[in-house]
C-alpha positions as CSV (number, residue, x, y, z in Angstrom):
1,X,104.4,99.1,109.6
2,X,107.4,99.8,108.8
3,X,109.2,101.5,105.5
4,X,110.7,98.4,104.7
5,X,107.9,96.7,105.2
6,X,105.4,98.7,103.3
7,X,107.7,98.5,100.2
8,X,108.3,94.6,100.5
9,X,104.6,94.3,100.5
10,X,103.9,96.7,98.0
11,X,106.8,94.8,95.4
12,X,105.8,91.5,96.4
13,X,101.7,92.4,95.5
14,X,102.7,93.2,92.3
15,X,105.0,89.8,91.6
16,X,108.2,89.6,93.4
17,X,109.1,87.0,95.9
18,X,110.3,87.9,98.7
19,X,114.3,88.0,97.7
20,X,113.7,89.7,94.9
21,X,111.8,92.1,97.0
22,X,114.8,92.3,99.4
23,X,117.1,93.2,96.1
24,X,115.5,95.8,94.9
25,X,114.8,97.4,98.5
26,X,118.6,97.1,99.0
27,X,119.2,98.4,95.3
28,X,116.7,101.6,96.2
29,X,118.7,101.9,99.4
30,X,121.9,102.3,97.7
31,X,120.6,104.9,95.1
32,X,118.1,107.2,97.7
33,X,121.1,107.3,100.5
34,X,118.2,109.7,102.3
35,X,116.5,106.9,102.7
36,X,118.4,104.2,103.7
37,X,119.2,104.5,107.7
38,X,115.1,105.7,107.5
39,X,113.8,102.2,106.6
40,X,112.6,100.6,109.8
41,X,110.3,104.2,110.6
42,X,106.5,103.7,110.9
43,X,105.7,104.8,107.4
44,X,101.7,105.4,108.8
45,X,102.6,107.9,111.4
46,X,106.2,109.3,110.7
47,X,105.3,110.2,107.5
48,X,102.4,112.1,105.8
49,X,100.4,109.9,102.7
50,X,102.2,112.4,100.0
51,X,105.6,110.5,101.3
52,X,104.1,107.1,100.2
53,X,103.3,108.4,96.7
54,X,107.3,109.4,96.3
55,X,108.0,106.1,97.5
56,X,105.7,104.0,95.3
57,X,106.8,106.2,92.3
58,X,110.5,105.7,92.9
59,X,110.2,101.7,93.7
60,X,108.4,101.2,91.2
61,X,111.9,102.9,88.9
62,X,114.0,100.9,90.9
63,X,112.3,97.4,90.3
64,X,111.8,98.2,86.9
65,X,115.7,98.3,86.8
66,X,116.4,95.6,88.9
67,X,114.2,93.3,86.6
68,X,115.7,94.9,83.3
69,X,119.1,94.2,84.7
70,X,118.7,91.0,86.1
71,X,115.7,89.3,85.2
72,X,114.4,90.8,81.7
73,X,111.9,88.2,81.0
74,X,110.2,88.5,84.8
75,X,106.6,88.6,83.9
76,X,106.0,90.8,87.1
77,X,107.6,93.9,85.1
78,X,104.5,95.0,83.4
79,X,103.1,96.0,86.9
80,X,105.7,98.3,87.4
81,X,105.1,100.5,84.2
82,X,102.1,102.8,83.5
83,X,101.8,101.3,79.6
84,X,98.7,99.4,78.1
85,X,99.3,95.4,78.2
86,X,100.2,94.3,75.1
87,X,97.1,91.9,73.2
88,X,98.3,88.2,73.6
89,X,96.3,88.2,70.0
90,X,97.9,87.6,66.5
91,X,97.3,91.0,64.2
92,X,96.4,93.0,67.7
């Protein structure tokens, strides 16, 4: 599998479709220039597991900006952020 891959996976788990995947893979491309012309490696065996956890922690940044930029009200942001959901309650 693939960088790319990996990451379009991991975002779209968590409640992006696929192009909005794709634009926030190209955003985080544009930002980590490191990473960019490293995205079609085999993340499983290039890499060693404590490059994943980088990657995870810095996608999840990146959608969380793409969304606040471009789709605030995306209900998918939540599972980018490490902060308690919110009660749906009144007075909670």
């Amino acid at each position: 599998m693939t960088i790319r891959e990996y990451l379009s996976d991991y975002l779209a788990n968590r409640g992006l479709f696929a192009d909005e995947a794709a634009k926030v893979i190209e955003a985080y491309k544009d930002r980590e220039t490191s990473i960019s012309s490293r995205m079609n490696d085999d993340i499983f065996t290039d890499y060693p597991p404590e490059f994943i956890k980088v990657l995870i922690v810095t996608i999840r940044g990146e959608a969380v900006d793409w969304i606040d930029k471009n789709k605030p009200k995306h209900w998918a942001r939540g599972m980018f952020i490490d902060e308690p959901p919110t009660s749906l309650s009144k007075g909670k």
